[in-house]
DRENFIFI-262059 format. One record per residue: residue number from 1; residue in one letter; chain; z, y, x of N, C-alpha, C, O in turn. Coordinates in Angstrom, 3 decimals. Layout:
<pts>
+-----+------+-----+----------+----------+----------+----------+----------+----------+----------+----------+----------+----------+----------+----------+
: seq : type : mol :     n.c3 :     n.c2 :     n.c1 :    ca.c3 :    ca.c2 :    ca.c1 :     c.c3 :     c.c2 :     c.c1 :     o.c3 :     o.c2 :     o.c1 :
+-----+------+-----+----------+----------+----------+----------+----------+----------+----------+----------+----------+----------+----------+----------+
: NUM :    A :   A :        Z :        Y :        X :        Z :        Y :        X :        Z :        Y :        X :        Z :        Y :        X :
...
+-----+------+-----+----------+----------+----------+----------+----------+----------+----------+----------+----------+----------+----------+----------+
</pts>
This chain:
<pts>
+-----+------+-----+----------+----------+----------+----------+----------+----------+----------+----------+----------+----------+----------+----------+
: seq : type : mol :     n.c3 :     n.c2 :     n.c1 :    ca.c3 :    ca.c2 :    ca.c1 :     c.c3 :     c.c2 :     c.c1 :     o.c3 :     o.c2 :     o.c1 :
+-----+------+-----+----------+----------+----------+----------+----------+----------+----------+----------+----------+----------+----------+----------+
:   1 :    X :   A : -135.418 :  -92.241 :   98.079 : -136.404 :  -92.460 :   99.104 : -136.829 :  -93.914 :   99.074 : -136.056 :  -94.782 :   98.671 :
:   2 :    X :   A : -138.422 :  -94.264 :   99.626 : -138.376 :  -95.082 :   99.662 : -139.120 :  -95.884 :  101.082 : -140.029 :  -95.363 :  101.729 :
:   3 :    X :   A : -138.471 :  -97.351 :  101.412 : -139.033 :  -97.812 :  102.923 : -139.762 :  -99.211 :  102.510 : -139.615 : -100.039 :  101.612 :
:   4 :    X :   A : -140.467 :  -99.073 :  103.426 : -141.364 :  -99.980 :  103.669 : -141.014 : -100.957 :  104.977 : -141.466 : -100.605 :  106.067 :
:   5 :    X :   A : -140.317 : -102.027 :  104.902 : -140.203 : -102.942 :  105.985 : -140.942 : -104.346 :  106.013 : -141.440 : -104.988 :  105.088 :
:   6 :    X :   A : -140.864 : -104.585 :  107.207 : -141.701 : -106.216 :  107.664 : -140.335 : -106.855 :  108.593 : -139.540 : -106.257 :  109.317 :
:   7 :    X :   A : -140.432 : -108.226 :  108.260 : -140.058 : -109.100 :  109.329 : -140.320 : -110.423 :  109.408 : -140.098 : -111.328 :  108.604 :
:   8 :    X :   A : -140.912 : -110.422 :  110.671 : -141.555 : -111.680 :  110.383 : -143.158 : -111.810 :  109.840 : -144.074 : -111.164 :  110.350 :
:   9 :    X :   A : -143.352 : -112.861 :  108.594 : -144.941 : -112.849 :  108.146 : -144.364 : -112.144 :  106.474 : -145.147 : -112.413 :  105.562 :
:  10 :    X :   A : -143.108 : -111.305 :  106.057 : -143.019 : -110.987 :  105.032 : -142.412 : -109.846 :  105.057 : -141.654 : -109.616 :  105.999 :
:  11 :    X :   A : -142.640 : -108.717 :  103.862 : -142.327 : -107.456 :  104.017 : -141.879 : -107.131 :  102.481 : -141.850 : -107.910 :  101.527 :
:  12 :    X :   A : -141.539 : -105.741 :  102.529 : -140.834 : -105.351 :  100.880 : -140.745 : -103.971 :  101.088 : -140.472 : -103.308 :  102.089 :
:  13 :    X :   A : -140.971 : -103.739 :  100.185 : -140.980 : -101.787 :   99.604 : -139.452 : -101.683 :   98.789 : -139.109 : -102.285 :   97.772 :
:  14 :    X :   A : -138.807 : -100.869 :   99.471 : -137.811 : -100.849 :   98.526 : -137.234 :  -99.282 :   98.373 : -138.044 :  -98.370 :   98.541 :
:  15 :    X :   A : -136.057 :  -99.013 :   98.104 : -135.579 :  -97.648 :   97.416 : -134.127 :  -97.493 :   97.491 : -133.288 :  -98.383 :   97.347 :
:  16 :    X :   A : -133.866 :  -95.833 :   97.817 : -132.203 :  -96.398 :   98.167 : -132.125 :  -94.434 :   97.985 : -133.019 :  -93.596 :   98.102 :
:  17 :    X :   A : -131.218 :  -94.346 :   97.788 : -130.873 :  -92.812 :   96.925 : -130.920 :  -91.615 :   97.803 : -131.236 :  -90.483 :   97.437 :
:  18 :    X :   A : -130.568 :  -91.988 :   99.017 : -130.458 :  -90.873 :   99.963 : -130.562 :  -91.519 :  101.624 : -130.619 :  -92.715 :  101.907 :
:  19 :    X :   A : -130.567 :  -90.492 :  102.484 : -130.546 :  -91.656 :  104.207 : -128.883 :  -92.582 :  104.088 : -128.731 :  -93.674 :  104.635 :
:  20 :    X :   A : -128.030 :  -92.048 :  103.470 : -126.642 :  -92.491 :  104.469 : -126.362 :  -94.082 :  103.242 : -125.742 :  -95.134 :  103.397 :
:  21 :    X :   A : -127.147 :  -93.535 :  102.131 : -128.149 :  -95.019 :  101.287 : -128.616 :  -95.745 :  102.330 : -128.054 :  -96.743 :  102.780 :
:  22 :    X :   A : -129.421 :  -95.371 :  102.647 : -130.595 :  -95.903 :  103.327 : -130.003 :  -97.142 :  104.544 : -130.270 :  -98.330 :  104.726 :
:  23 :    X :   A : -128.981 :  -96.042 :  105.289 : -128.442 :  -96.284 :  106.908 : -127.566 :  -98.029 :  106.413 : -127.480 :  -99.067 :  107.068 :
:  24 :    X :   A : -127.093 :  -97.710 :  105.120 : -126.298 :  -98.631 :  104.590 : -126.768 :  -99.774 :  104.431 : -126.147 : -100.810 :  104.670 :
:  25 :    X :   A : -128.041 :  -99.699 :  103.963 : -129.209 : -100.923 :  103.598 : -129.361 : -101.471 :  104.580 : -129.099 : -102.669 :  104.683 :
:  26 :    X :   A : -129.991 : -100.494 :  105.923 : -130.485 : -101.152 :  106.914 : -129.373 : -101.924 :  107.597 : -129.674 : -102.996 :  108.120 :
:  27 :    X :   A : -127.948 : -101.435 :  107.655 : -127.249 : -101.872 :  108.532 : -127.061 : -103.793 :  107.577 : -126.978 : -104.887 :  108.134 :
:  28 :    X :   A : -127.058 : -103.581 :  106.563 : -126.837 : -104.792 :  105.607 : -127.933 : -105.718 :  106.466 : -127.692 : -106.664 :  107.216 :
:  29 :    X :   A : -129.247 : -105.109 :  106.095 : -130.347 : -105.758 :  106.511 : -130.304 : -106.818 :  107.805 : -130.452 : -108.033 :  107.937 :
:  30 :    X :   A : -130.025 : -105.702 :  108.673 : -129.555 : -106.032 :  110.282 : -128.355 : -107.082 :  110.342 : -128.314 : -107.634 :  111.441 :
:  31 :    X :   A : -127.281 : -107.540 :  109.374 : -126.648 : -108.468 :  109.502 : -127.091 : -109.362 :  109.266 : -126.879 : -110.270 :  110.071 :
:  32 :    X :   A : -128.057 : -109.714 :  107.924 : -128.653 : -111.086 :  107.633 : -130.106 : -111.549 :  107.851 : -130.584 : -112.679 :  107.746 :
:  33 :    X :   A : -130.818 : -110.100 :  108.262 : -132.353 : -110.255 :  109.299 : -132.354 : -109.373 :  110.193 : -132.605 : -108.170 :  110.128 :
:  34 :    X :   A : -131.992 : -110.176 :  111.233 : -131.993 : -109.244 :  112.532 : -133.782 : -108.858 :  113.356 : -133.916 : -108.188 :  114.380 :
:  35 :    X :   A : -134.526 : -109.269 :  112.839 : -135.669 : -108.715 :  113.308 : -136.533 : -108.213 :  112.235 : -137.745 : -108.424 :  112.188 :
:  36 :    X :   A : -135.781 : -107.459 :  111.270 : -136.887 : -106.416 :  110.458 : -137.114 : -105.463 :  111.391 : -136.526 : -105.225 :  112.446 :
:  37 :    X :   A : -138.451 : -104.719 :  110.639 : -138.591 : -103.749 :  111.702 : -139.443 : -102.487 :  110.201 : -140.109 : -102.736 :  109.197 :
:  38 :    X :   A : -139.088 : -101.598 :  110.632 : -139.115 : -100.334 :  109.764 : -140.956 :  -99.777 :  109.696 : -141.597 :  -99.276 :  110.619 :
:  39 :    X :   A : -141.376 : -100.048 :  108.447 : -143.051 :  -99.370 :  108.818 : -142.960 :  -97.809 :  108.568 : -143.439 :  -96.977 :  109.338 :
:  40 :    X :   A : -142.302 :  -97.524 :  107.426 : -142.879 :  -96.002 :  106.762 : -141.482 :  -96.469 :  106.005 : -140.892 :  -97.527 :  105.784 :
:  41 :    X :   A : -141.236 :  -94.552 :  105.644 : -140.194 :  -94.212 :  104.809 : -140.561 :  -93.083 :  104.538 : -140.960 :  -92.276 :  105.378 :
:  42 :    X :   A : -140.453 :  -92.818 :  102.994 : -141.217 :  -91.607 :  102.042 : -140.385 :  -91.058 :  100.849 : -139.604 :  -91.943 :  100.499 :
:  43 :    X :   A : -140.305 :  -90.380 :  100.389 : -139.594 :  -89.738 :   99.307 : -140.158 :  -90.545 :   98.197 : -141.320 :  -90.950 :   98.145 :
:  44 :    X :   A : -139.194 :  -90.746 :   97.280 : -139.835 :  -91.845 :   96.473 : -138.599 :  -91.850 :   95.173 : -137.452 :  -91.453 :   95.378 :
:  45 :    X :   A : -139.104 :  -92.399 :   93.769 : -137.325 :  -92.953 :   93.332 : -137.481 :  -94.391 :   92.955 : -138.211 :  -95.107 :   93.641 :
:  46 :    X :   A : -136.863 :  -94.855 :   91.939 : -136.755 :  -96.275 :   91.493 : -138.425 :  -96.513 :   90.202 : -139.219 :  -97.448 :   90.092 :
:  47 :    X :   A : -138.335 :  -95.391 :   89.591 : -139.988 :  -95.522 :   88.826 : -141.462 :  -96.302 :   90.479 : -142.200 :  -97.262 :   90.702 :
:  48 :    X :   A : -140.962 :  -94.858 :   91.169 : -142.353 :  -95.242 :   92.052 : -142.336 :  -96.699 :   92.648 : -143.377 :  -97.312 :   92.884 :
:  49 :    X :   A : -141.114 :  -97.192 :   92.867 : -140.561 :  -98.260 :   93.525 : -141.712 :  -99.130 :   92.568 : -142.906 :  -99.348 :   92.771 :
:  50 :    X :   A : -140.844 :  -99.504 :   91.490 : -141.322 : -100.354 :   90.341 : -143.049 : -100.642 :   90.266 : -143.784 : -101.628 :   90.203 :
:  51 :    X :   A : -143.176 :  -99.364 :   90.308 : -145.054 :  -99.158 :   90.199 : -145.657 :  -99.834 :   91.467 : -146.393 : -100.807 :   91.301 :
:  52 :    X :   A : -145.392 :  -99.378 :   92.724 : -145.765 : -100.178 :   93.871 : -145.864 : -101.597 :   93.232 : -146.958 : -102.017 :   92.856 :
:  53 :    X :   A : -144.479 : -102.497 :   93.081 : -144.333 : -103.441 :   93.195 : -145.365 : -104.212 :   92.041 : -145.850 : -105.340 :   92.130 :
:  54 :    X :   A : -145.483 : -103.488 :   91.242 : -146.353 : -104.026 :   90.202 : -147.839 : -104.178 :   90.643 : -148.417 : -105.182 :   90.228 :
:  55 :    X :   A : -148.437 : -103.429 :   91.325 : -149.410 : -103.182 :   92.022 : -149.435 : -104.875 :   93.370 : -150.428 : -105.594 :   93.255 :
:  56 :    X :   A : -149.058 : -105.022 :   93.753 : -148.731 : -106.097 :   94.635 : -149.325 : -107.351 :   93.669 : -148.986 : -107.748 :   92.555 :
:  57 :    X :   A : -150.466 : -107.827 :   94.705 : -150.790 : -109.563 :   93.632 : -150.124 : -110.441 :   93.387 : -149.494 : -110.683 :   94.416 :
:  58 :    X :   A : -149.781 : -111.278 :   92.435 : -148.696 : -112.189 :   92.088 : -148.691 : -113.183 :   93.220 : -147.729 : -113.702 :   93.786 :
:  59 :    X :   A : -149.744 : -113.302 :   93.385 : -150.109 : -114.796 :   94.488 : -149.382 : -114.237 :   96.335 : -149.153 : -115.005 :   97.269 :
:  60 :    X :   A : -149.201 : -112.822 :   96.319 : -148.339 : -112.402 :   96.916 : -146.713 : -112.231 :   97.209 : -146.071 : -111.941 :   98.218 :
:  61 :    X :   A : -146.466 : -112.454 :   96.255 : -144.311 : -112.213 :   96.167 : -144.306 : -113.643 :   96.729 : -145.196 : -114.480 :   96.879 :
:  62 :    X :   A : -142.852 : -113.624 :   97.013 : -142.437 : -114.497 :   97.978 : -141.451 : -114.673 :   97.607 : -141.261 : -115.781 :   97.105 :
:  63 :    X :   A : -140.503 : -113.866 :   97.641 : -139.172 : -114.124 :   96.684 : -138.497 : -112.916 :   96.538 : -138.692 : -112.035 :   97.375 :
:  64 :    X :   A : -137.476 : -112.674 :   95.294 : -137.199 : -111.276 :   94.795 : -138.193 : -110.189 :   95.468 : -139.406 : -110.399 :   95.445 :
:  65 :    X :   A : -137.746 : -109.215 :   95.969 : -138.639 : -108.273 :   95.991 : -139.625 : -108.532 :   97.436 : -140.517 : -107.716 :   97.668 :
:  66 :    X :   A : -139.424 : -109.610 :   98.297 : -140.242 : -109.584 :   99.288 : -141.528 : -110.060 :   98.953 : -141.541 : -110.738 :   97.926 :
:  67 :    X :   A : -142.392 : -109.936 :   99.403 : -144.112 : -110.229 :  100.144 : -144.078 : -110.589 :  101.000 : -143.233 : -110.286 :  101.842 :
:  68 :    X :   A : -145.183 : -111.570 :  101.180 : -145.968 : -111.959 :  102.251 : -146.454 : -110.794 :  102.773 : -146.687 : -109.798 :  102.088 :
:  69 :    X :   A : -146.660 : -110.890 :  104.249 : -147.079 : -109.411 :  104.735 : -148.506 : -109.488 :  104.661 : -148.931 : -110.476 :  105.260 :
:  70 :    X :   A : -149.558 : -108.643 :  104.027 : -150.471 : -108.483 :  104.199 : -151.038 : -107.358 :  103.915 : -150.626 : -106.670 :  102.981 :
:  71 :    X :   A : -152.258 : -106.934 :  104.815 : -152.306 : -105.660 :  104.748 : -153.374 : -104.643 :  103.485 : -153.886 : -103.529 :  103.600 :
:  72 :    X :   A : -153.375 : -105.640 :  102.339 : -152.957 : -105.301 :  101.082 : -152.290 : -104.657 :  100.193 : -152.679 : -103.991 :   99.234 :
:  73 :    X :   A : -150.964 : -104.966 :  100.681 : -149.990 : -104.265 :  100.455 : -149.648 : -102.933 :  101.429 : -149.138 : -101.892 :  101.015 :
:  74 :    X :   A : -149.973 : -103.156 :  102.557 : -150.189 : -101.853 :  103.271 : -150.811 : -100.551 :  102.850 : -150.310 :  -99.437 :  103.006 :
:  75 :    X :   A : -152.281 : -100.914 :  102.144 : -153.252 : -100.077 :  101.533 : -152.773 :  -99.758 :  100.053 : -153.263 :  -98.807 :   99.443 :
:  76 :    X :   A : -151.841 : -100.545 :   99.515 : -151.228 : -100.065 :   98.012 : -149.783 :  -98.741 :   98.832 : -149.594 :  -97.596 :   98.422 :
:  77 :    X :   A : -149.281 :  -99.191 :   99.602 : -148.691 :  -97.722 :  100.384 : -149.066 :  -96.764 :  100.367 : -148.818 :  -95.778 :   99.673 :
:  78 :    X :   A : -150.090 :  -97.064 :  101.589 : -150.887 :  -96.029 :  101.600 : -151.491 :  -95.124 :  100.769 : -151.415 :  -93.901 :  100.883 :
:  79 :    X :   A : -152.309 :  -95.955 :   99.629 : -152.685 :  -94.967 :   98.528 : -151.742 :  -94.138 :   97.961 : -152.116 :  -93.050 :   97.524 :
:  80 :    X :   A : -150.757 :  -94.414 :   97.900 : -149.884 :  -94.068 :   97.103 : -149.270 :  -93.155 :   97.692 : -148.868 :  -92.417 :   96.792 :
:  81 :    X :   A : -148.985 :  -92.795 :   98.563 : -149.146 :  -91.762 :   99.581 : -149.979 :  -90.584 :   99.835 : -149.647 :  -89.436 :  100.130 :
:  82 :    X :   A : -151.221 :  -91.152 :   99.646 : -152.216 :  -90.663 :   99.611 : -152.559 :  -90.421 :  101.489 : -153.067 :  -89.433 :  102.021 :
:  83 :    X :   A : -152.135 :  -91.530 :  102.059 : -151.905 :  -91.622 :  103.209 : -153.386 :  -91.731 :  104.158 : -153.684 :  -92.920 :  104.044 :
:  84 :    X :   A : -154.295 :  -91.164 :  104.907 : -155.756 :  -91.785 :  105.037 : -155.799 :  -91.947 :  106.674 : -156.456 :  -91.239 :  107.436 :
:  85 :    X :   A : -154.813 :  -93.214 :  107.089 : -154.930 :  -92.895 :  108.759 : -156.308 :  -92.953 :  109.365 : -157.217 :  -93.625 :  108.877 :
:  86 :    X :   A : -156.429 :  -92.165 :  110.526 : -157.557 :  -91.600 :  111.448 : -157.971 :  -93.366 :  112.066 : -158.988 :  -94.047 :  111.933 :
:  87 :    X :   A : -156.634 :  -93.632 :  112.765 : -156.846 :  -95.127 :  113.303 : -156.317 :  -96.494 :  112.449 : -155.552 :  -96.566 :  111.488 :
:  88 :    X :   A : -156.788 :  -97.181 :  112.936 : -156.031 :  -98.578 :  112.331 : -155.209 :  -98.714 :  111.552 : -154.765 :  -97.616 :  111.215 :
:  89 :    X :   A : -154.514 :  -99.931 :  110.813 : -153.779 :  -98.969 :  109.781 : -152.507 :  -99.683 :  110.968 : -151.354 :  -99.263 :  111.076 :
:  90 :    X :   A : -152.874 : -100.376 :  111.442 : -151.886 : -101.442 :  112.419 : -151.270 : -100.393 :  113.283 : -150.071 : -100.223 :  113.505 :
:  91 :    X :   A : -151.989 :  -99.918 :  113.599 : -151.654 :  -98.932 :  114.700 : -151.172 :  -97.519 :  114.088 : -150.686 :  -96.623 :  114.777 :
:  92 :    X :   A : -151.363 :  -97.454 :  112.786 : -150.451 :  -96.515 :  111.900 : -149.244 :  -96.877 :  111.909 : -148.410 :  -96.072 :  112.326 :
:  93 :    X :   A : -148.848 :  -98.122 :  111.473 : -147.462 :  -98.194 :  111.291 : -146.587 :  -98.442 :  112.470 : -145.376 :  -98.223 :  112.501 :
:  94 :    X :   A : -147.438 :  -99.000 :  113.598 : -146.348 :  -99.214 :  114.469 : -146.747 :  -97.133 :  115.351 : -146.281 :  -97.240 :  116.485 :
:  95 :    X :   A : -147.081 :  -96.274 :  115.266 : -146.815 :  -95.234 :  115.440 : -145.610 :  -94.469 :  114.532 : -144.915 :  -93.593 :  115.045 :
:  96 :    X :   A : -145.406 :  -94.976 :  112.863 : -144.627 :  -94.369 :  112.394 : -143.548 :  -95.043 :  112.088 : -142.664 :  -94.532 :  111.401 :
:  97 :    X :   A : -143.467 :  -96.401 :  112.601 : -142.191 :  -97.443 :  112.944 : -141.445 :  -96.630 :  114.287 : -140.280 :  -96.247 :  114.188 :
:  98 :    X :   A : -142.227 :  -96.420 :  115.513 : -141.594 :  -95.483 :  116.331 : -140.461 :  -94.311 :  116.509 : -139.333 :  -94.086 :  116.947 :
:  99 :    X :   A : -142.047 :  -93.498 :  115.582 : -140.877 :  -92.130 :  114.990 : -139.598 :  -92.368 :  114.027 : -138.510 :  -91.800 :  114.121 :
: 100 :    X :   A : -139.932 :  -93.205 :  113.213 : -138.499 :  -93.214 :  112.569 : -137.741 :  -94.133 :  113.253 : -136.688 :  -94.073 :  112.619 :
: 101 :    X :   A : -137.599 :  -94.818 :  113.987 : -136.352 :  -95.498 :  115.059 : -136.001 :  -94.586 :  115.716 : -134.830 :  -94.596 :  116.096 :
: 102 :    X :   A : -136.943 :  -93.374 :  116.126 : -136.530 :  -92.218 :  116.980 : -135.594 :  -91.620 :  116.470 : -134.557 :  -91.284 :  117.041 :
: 103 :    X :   A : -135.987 :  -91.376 :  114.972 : -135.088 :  -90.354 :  114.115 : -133.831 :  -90.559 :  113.996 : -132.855 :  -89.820 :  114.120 :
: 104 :    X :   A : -134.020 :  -92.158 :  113.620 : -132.533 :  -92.632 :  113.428 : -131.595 :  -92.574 :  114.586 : -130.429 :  -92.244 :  114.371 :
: 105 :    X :   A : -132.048 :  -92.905 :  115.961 : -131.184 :  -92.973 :  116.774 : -130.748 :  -91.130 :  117.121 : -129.574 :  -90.792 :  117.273 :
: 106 :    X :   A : -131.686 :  -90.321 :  117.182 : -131.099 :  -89.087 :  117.336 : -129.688 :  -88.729 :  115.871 : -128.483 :  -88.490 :  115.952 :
: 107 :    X :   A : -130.396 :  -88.826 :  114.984 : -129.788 :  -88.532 :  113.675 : -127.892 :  -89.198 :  113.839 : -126.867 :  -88.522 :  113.739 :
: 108 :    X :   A : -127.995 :  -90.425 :  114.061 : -126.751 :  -90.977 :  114.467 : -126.676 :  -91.425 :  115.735 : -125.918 :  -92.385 :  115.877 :
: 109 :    X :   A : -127.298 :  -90.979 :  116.835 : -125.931 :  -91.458 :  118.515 : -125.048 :  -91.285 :  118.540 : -124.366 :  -91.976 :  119.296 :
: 110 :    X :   A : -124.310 :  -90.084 :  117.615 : -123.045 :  -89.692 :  117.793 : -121.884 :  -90.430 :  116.609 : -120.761 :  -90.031 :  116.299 :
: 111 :    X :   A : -122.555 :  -91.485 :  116.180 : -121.558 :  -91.863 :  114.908 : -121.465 :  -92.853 :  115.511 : -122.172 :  -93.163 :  116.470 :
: 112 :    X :   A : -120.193 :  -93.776 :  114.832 : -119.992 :  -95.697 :  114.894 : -120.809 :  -96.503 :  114.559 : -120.444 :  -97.679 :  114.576 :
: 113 :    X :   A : -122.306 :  -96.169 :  114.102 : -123.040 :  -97.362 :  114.166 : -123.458 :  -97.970 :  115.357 : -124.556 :  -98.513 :  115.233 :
: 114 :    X :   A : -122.839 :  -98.084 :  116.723 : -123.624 :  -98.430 :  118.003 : -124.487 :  -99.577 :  117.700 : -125.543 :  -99.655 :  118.329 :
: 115 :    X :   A : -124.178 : -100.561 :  116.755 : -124.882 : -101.310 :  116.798 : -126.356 : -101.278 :  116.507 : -127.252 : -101.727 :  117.221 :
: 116 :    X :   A : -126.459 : -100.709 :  115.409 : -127.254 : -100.093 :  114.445 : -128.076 :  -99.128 :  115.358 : -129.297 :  -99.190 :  115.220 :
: 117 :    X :   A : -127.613 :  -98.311 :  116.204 : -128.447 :  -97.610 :  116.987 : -129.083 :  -98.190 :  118.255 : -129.928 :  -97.628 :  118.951 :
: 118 :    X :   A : -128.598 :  -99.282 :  118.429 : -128.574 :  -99.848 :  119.920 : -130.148 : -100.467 :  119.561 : -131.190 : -100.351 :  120.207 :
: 119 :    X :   A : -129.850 : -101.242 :  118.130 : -131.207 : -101.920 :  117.856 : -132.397 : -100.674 :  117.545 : -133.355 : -100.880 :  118.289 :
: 120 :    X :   A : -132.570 :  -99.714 :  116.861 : -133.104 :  -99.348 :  116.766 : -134.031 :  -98.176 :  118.103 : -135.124 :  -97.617 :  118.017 :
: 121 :    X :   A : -132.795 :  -98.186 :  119.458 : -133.186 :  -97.924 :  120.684 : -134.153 :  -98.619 :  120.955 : -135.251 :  -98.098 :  121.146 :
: 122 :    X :   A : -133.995 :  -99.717 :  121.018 : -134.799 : -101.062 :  121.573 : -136.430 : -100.584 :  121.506 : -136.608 :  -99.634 :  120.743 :
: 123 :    X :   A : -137.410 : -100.997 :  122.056 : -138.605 : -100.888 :  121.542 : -138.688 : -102.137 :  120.569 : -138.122 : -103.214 :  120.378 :
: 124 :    X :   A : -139.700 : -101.387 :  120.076 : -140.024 : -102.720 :  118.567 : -141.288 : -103.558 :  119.434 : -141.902 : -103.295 :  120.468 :
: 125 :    X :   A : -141.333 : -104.660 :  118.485 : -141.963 : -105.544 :  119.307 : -142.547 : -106.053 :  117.485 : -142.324 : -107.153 :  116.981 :
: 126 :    X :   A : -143.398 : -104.745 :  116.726 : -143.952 : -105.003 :  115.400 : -145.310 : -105.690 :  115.668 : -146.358 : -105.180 :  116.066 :
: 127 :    X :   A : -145.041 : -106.943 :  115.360 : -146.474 : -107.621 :  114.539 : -146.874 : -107.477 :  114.098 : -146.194 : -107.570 :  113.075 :
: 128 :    X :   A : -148.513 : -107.003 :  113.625 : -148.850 : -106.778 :  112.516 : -149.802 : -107.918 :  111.517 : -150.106 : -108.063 :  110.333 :
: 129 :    X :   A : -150.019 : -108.558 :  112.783 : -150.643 : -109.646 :  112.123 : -150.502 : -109.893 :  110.889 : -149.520 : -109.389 :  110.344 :
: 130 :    X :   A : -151.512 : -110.813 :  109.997 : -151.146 : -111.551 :  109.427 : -150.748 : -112.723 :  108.718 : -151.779 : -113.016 :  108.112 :
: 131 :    X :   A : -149.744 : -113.711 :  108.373 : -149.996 : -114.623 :  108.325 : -151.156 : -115.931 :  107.848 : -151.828 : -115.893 :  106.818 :
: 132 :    X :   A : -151.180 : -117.033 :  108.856 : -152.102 : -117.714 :  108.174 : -151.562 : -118.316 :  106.487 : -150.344 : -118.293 :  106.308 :
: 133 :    X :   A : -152.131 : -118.647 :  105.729 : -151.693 : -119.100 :  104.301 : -150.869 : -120.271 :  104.296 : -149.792 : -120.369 :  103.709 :
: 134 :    X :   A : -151.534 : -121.314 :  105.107 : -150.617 : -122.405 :  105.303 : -149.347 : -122.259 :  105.434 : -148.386 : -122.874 :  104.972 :
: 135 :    X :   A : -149.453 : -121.365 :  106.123 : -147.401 : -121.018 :  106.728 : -146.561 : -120.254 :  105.301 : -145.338 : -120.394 :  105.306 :
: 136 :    X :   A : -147.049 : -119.632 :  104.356 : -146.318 : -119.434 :  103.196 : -146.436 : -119.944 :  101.913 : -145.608 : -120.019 :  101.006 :
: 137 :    X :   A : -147.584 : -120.279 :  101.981 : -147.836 : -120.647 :  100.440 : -147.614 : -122.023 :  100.428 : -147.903 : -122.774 :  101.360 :
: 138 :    X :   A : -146.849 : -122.515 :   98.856 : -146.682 : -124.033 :   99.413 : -148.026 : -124.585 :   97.896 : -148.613 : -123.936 :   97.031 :
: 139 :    X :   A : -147.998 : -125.835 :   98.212 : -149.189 : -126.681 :   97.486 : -148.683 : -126.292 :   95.776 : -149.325 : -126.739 :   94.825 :
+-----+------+-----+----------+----------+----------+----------+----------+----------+----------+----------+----------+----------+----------+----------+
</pts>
């Protein structure tokens, strides 16, 4: 499978074998960036991964697999998806950032991640903005 996260003014497409993969990543995630926040998660493997990322403009990466968030890279998702939201695309993801925090917390309330679920209870508070250039790119 593969997810699509933001935190902050930078985001990354990445890939992880199965959910309890997945749950593992995020919980990693959540120790050393505590304000990612989840856009989309899709069936996917390590080829599609690769292809996304290649697709992404150079003048975009940021470091290993992250991006600058821009919604560029949103629309290389999307296509790829074949995804064609009705509204915004802003307002796409923070609708399907929702549902899957939903999922997760139903999927595990009943396990030992409290932590892990507690955050993903929370309402998100997703930016979609995007950053001005000054703030990432250096001279």
């Amino acid at each position: 499978m593969l997810y699509f996260i933001k935190s902050g003014n930078y985001c990354k497409i990445g890939f992880s074998k199965d959910r309890n993969a997945l749950l593992t990543r995020l919980r990693a995630y959540l120790t050393h960036n505590p304000s990612f926040q989840i856009l989309d998660i899709r069936k996917g493997d390590q080829i599609t991964e690769k292809h996304l990322h290649s697709l992404i403009p150079k003048g975009l990466h940021h470091y290993g697999e992250w991006c600058v968030w821009n919604k560029e890279i949103a629309h290389i998702w999307l296509r790829a998806y074949k995804v064609k939201p009705e509204e915004p695309i802003e307002e796409y993801f923070i609708k399907r950032n929702k549902i899957i925090n939903r999922a997760i917390v139903k999927e595990y309330q009943d396990s030992f991640y409290y932590n892990l679920i507690r955050y993903f209870k929370k309402e998100s508070n997703l930016d979609m903005s995007e950053p001005d250039e000054t703030e990432w790119r250096t001279p």
